[in-house]
GUROKOL-516462 format. One record per residue (C-alpha): z, y, x. Coordinates in nm, 4 decimals. Example, Ala and Ser with C-alpha at 12.3 -4.5 7.8 and 13.67 -1.06 7.14 Angstrom:
! GUROKOL-516462
node Z: 0.7800, Y: -0.4500, X: 1.2300
node Z: 0.7140, Y: -0.1060, X: 1.3670
! end
This chain:
! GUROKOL-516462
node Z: -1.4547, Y: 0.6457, X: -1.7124
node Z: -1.5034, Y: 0.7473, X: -2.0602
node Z: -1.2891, Y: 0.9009, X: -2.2865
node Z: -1.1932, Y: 0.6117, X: -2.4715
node Z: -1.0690, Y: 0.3991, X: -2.1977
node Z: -0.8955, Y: 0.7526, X: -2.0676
node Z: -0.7236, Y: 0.7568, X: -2.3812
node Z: -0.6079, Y: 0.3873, X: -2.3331
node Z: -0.4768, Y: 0.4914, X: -2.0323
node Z: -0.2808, Y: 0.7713, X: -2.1510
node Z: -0.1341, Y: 0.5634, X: -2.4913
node Z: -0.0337, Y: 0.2788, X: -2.2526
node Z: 0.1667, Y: 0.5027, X: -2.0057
node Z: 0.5106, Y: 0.4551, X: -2.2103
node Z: 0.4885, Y: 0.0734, X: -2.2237
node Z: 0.4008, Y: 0.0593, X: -1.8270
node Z: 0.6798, Y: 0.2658, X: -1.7865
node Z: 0.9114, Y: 0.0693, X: -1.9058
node Z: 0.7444, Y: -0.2629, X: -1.7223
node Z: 0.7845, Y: -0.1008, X: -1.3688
node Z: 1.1290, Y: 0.0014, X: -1.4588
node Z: 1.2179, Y: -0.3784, X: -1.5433
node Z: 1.0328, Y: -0.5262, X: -1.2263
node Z: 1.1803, Y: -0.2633, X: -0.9714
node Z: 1.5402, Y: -0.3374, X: -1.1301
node Z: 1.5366, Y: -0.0313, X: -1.3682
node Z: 1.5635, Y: 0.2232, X: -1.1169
node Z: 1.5711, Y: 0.4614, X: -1.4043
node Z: 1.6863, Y: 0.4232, X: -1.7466
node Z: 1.4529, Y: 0.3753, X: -2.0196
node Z: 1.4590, Y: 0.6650, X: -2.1815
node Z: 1.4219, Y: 0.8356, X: -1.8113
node Z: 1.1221, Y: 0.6145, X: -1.7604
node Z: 0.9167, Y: 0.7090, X: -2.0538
node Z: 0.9973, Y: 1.0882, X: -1.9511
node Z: 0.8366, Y: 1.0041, X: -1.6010
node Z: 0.5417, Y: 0.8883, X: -1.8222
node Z: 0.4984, Y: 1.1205, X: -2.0042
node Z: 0.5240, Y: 1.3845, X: -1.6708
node Z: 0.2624, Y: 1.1744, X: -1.5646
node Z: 0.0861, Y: 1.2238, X: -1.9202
node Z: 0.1337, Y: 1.5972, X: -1.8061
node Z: -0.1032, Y: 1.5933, X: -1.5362
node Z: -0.4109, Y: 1.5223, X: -1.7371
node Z: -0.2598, Y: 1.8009, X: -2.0347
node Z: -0.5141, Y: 2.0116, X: -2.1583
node Z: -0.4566, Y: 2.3030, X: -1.9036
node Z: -0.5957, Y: 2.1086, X: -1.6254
node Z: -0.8863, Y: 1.9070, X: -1.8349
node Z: -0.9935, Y: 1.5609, X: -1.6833
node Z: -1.3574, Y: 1.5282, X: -1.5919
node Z: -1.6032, Y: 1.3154, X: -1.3682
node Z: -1.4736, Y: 1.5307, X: -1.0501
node Z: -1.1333, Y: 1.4126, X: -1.1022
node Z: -0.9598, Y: 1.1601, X: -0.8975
node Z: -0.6510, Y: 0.9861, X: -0.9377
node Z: -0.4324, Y: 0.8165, X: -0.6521
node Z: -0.1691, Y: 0.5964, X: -0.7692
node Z: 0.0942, Y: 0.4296, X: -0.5772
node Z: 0.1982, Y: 0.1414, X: -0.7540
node Z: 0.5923, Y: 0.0800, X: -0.7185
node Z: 0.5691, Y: -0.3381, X: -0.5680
node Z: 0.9143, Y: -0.3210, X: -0.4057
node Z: 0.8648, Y: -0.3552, X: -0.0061
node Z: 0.4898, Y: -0.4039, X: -0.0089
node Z: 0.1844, Y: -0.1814, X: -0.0773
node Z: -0.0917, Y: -0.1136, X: -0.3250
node Z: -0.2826, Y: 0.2149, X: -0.4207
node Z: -0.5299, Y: 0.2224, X: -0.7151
node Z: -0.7703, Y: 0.4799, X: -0.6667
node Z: -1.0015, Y: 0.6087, X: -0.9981
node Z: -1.2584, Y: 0.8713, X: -1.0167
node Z: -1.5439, Y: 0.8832, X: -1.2753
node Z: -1.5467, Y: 0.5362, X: -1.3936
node Z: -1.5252, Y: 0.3788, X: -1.0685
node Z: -1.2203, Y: 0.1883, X: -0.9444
node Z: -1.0878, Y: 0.0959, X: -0.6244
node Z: -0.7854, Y: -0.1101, X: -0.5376
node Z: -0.6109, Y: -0.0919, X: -0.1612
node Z: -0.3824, Y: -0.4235, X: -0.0937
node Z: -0.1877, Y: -0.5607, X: -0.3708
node Z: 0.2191, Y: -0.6299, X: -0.2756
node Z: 0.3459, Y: -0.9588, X: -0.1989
node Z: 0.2806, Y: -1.3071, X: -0.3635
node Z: 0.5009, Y: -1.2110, X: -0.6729
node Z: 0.3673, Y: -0.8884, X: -0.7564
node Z: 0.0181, Y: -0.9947, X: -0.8204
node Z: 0.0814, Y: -1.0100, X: -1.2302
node Z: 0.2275, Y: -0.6779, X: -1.2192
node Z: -0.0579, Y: -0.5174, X: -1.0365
node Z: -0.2628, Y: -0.6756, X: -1.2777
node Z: -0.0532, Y: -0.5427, X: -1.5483
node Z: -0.1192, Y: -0.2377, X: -1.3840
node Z: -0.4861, Y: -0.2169, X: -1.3767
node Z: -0.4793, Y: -0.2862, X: -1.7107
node Z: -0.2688, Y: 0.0154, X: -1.8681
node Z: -0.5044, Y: 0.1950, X: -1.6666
node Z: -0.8425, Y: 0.0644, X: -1.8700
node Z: -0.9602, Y: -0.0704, X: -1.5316
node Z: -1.2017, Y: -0.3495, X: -1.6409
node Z: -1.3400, Y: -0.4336, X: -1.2856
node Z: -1.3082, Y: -0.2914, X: -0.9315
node Z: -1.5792, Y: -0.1184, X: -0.7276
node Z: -1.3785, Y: -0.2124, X: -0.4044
node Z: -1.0789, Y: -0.3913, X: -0.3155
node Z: -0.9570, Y: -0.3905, X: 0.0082
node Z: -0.7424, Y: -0.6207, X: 0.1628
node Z: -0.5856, Y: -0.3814, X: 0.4823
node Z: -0.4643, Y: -0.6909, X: 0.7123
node Z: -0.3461, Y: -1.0917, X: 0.6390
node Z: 0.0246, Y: -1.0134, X: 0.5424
node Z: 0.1751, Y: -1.0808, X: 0.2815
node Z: 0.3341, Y: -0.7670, X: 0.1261
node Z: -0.0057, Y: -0.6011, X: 0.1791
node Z: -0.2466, Y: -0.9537, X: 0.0218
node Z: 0.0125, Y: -1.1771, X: -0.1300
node Z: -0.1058, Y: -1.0110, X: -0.4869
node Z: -0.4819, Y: -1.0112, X: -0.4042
node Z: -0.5781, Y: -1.3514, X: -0.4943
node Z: -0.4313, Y: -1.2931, X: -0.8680
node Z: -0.6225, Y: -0.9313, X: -0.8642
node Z: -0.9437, Y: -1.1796, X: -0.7303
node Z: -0.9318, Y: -1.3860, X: -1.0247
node Z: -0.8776, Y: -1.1765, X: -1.2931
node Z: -1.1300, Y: -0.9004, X: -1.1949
node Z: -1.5327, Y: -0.8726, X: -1.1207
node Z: -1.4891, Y: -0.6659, X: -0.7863
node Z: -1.8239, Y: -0.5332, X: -0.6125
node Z: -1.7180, Y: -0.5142, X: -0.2879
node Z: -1.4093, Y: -0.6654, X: -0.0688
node Z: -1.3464, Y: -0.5195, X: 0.2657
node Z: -1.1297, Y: -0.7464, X: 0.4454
node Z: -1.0628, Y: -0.7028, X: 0.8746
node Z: -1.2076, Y: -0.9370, X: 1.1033
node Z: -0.8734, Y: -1.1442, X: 1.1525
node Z: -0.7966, Y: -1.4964, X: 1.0581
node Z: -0.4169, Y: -1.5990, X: 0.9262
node Z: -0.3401, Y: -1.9980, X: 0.8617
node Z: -0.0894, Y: -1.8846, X: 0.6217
node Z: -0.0533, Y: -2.0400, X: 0.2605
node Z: -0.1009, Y: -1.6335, X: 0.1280
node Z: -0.4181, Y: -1.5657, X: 0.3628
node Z: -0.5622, Y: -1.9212, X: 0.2380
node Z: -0.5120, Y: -1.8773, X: -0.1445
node Z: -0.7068, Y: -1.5166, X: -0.1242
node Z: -1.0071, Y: -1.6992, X: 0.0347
node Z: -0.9987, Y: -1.9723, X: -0.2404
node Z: -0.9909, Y: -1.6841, X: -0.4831
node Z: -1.2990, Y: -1.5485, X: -0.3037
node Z: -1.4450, Y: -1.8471, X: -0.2890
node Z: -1.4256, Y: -1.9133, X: -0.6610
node Z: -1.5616, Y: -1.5984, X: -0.7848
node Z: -1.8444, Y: -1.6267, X: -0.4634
node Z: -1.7445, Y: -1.3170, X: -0.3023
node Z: -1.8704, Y: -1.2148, X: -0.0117
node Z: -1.6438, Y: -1.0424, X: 0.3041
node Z: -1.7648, Y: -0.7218, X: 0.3453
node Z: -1.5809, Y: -0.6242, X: 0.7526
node Z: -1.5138, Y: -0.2623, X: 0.8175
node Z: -1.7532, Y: -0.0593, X: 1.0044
node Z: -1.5894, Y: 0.2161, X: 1.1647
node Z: -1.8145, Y: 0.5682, X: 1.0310
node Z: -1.9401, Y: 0.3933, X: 0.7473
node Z: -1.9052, Y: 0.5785, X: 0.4265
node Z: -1.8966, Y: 0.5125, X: 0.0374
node Z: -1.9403, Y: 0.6520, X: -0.2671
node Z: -1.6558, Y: 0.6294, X: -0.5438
node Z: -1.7599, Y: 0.8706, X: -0.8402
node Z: -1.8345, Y: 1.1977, X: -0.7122
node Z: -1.5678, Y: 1.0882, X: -0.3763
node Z: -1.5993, Y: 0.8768, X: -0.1272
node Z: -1.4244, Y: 0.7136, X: 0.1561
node Z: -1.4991, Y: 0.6089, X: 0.4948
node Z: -1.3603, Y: 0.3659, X: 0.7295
node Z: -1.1891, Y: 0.4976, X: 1.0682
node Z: -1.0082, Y: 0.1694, X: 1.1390
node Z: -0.9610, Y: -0.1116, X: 1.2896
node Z: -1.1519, Y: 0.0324, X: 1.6010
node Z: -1.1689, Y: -0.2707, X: 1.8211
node Z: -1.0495, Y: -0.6339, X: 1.8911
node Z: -0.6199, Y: -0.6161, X: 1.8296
node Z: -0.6025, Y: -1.0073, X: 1.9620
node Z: -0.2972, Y: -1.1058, X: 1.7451
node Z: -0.1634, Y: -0.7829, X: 1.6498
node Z: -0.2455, Y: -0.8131, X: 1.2092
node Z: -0.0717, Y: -0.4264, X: 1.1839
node Z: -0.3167, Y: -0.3025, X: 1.4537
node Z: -0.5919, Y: -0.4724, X: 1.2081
node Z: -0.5179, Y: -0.2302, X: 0.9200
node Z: -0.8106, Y: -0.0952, X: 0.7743
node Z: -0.7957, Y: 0.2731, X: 0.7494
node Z: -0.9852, Y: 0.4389, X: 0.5425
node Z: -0.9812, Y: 0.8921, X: 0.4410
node Z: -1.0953, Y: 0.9437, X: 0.0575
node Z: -1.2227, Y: 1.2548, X: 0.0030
node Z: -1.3409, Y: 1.4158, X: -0.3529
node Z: -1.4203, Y: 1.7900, X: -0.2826
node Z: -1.1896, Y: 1.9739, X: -0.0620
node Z: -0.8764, Y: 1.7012, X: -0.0764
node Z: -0.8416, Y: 1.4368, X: 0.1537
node Z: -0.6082, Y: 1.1041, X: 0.1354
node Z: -0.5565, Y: 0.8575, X: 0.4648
node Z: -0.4484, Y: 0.5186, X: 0.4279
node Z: -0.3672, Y: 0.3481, X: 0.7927
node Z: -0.2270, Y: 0.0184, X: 0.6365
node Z: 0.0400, Y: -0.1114, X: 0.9366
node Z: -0.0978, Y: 0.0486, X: 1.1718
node Z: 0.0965, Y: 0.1160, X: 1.5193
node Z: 0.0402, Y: 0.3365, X: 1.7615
node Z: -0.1856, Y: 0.1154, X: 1.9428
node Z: -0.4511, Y: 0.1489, X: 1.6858
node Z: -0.3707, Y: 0.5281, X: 1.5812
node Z: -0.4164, Y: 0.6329, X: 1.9407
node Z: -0.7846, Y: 0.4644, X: 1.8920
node Z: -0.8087, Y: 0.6546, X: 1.5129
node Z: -0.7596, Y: 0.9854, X: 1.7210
node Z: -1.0532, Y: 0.8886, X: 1.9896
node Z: -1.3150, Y: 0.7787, X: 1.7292
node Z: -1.4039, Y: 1.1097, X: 1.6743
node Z: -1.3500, Y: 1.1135, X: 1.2890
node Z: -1.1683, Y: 1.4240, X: 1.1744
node Z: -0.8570, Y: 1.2524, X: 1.0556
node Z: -0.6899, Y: 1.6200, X: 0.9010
node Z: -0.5643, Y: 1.5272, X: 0.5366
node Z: -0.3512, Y: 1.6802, X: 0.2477
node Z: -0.2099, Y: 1.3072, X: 0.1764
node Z: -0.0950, Y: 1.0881, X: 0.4202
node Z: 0.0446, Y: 0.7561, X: 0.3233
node Z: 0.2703, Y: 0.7060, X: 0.5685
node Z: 0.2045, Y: 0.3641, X: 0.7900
node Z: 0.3790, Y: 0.0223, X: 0.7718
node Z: 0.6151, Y: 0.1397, X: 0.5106
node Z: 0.7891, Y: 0.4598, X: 0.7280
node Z: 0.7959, Y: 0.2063, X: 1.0177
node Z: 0.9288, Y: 0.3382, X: 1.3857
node Z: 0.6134, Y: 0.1215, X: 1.5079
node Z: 0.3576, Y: 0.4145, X: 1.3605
node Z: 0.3081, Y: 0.7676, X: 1.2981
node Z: 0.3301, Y: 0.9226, X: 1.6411
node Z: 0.3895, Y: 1.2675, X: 1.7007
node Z: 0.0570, Y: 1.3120, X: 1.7947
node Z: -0.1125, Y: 1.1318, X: 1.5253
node Z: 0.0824, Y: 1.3122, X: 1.3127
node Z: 0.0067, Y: 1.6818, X: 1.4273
node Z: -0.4000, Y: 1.5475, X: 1.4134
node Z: -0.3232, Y: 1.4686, X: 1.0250
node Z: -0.1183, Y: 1.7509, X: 0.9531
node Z: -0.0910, Y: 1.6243, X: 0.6012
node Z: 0.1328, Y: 1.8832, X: 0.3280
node Z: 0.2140, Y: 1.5684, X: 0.1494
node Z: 0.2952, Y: 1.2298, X: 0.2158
node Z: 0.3870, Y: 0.8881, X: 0.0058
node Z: 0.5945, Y: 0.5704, X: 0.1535
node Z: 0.5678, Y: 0.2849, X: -0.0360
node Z: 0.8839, Y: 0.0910, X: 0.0329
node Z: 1.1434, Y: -0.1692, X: -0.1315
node Z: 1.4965, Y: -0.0096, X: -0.2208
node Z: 1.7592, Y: -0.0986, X: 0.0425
node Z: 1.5127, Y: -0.3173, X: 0.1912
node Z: 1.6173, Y: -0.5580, X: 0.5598
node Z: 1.3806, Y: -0.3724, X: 0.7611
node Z: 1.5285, Y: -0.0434, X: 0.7921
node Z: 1.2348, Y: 0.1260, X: 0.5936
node Z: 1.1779, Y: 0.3851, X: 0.6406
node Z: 1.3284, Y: 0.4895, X: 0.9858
node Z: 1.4923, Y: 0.8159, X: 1.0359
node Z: 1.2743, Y: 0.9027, X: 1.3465
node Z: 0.9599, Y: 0.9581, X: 1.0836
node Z: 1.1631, Y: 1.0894, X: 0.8085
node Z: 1.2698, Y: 1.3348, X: 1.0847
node Z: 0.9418, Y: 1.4052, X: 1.2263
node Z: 0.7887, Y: 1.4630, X: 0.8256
node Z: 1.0632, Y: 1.7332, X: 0.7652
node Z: 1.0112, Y: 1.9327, X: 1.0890
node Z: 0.6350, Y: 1.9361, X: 1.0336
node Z: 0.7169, Y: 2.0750, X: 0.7016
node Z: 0.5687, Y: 1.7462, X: 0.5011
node Z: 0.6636, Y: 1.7263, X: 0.0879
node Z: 0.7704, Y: 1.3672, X: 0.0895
node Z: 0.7432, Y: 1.0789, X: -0.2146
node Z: 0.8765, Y: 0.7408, X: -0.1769
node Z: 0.8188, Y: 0.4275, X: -0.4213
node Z: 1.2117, Y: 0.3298, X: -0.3346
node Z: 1.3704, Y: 0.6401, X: -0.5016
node Z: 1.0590, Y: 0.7528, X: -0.7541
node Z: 0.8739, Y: 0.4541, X: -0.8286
node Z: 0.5016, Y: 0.4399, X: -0.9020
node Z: 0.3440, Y: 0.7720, X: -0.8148
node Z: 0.0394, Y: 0.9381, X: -0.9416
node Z: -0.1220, Y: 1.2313, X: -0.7474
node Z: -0.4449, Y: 1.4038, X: -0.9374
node Z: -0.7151, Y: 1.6066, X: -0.7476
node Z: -0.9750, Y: 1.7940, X: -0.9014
node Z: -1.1562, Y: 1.8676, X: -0.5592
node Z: -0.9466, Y: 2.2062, X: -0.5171
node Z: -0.5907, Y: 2.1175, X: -0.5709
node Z: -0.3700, Y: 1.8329, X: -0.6332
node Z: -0.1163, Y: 1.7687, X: -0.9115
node Z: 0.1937, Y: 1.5097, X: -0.9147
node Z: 0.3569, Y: 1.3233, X: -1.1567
node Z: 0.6820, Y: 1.3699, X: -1.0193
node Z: 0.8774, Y: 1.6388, X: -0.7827
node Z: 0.9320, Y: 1.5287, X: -0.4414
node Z: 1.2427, Y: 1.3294, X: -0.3111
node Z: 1.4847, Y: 1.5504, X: -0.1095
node Z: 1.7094, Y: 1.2901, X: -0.0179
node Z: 1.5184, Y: 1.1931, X: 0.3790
node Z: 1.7506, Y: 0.8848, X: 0.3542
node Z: 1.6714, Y: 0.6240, X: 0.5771
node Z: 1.6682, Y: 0.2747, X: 0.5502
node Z: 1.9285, Y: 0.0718, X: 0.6957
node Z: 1.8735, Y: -0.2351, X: 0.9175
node Z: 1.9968, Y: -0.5308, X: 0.7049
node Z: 2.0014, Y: -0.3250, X: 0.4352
node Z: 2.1044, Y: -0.4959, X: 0.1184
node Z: 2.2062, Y: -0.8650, X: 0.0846
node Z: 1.9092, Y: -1.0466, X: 0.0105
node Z: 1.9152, Y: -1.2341, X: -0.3086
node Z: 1.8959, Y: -1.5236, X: -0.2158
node Z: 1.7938, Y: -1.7639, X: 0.1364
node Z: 1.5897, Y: -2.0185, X: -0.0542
node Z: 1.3917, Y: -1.6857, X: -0.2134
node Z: 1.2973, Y: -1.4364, X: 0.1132
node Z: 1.0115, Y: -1.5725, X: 0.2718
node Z: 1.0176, Y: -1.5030, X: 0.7022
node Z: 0.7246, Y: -1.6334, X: 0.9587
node Z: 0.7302, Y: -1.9034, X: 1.2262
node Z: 0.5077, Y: -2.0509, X: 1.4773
node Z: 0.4277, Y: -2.3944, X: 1.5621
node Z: 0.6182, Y: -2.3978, X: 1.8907
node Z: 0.8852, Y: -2.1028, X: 1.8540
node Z: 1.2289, Y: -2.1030, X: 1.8548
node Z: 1.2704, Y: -1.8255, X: 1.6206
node Z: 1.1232, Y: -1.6781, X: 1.2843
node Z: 0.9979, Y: -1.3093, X: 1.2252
node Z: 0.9104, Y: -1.0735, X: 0.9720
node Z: 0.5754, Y: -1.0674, X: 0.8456
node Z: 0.3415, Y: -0.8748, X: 1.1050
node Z: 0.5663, Y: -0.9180, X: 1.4157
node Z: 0.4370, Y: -0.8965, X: 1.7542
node Z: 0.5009, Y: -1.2261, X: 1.8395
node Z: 0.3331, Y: -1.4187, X: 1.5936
node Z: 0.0359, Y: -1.6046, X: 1.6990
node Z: -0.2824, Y: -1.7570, X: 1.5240
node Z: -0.0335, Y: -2.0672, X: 1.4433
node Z: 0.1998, Y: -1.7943, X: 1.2385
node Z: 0.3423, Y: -2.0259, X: 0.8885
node Z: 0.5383, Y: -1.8552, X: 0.6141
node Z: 0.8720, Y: -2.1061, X: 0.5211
node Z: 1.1522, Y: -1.9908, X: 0.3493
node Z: 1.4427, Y: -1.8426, X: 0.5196
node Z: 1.6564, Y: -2.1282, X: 0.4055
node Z: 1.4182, Y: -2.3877, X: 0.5588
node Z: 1.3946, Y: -2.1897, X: 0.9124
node Z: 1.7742, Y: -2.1895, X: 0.9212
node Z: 1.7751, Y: -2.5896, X: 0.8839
node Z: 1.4879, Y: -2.5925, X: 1.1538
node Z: 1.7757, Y: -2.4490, X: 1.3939
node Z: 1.5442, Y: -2.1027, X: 1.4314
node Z: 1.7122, Y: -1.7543, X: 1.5244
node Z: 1.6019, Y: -1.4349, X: 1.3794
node Z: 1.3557, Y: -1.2533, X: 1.6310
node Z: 1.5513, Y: -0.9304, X: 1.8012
node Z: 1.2290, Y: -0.7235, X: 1.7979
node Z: 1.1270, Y: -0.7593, X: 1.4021
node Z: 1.4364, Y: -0.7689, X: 1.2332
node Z: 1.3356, Y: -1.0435, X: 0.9746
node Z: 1.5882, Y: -1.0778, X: 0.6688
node Z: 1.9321, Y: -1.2777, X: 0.8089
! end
């Protein structure tokens, strides 16, 4: 990336500041957002220079979703993209950050907080390659990101477990999905472990402990300094064990303030702090930018030290004819997106609309009531 678009970057930092602060409902003031830009500014000061070795991680704040842009020496690389109405702000985004195409987008499974922005990120941006997993979804989200493919004639590039790629001077390679998950789209997750010198970032997507149980007997070395933590702090990953095989000193949940799905649960929260782990979450702190230089990595904010958990129910959604929930074609009950018991013939409706169908919300997901 040359200097000029780095300087882009760095001018537009106030104005995105105040952007993510309006569509995460101002979780700072203004004047406390441009002071978290211009922390972030801080990280690239003069006393630790930005060159082609550097790499930047940010975790873009989309509410109870996911995306990560990841940047190092020109090259660009985009992982997921929220839900369906975050794909303009993740364009936004890219944007501020003098992205003007993508070396690699990846799509980590078919739901929609993770792909529901993709299509928009499709359209609006030459990308190289997409790595989506080998999993169908007849959803309305799923179809619209192969219509963007289609219309820009992308190709599906499917994960290969081992297989490795440059990014700049980093690169990342692929240690999941491992092997055939039938129906389970979490268990799909691609994984991926960036590396630029000696730091090392996993992403795991959704994954449960189904498919981290497989991570640990691929024989990659899964040890990293960042772990983003799977399925938004989610009870259903991070085991102990694949935990102690990260043994990460820092780790990022990107999760939607007082969210229905009890994100993140105190079990991991719990299990973080006794291993020691320096914890940031999109929920309290927004978008968060971590900066490697191959030896050590620099954040643009301090982390949280609240280990609150989330709270089933949580806040009262805005509104029944807004929250989108997941049923099947012959169920008597609707779900949260990536649920267990969602089959090949899983439909997004409203929540309103699955309430006039006569559904139930499913016990084991905890979709929003």
């Amino acid at each position: 990336m040359n200097g000029n678009n780095r300087q882009k970057r760095y001018i537009a930092w106030a104005a995105l500041a105040l952007l993510l602060c309006l569509s995460a409902g101002c979780k700072q003031a203004p004047g406390e957002a441009l002071g978290t830009a211009e922390k972030a500014q801080e990280v690239r000061s003069a006393e630790k220079k930005q060159d082609s070795s550097d790499l930047e991680v940010h975790f873009i704040d989309v509410g109870q979703g996911d995306a990560t842009l990841i940047l190092c020496g020109g090259h660009a690389m985009l992982i997921d993209a929220g839900d369906n109405d975050k794909g303009t702000l993740v364009q936004s985004y890219l944007r501020s950050q003098a992205v003007e195409n993508l070396d690699y987008v990846i799509g980590t499974h078919p739901d929609a907080d993770h792909i529901g922005g993709l299509d928009v990120v499709l359209y609006k941006f030459d990308c190289e390659t997409v790595i989506l997993p080998d999993i169908d979804s007849d959803t309305k989200t799923y179809e619209d990101v192969l219509a963007a493919m289609s219309e820009k004639d992308y190709a599906v590039t499917r994960p290969v477990v081992g297989q490795t790629y440059a990014l700049g001077d980093a690169e990342f390679t692929i240690v999941a999905p491992n092997r055939d998950y039938g129906n389970d789209k979490n268990d799909w997750s691609v994984g991926v472990l960036v590396q630029n010198g000696e730091n090392r970032f996993l992403f795991t997507g959704d994954a449960g402990e189904d498919a981290e149980k497989d991570m640990l007997a691929n024989g990659i070395d899964l040890s990293a300094d960042v772990y983003k933590v799977a399925h938004h702090g989610s009870d259903t990953g991070t085991s102990e064990a694949f935990l102690e095989a990260v043994a990460p000193d820092w780790a990022v949940i990107s999760v939607g303030e007082d969210n229905s799905y009890g994100h993140p649960d105190a079990q991991v929260l719990n299990e973080l702090r006794s291993a020691g782990v320096s914890v940031f979450r999109t929920d309290e702190q927004g978008t968060i930018v971590a900066v490697s230089d191959g030896i050590e990595i620099t954040w643009s904010c301090s982390p949280s030290d609240s280990w609150k958990a989330g709270e089933r129910g949580g806040a009262a959604p805005q509104s029944a004819a807004e929250d989108v929930v997941h049923i099947t074609d012959s169920g008597s009950k609707y779900h949260a997106a990536g649920c267990r018991y969602l089959g090949q013939s899983d439909r997004e409706v409203t929540l309103a609309e699955a309430k006039e169908r006569g559904l139930e919300p499913c016990g084991a997901c905890h979709p929003p009531q």
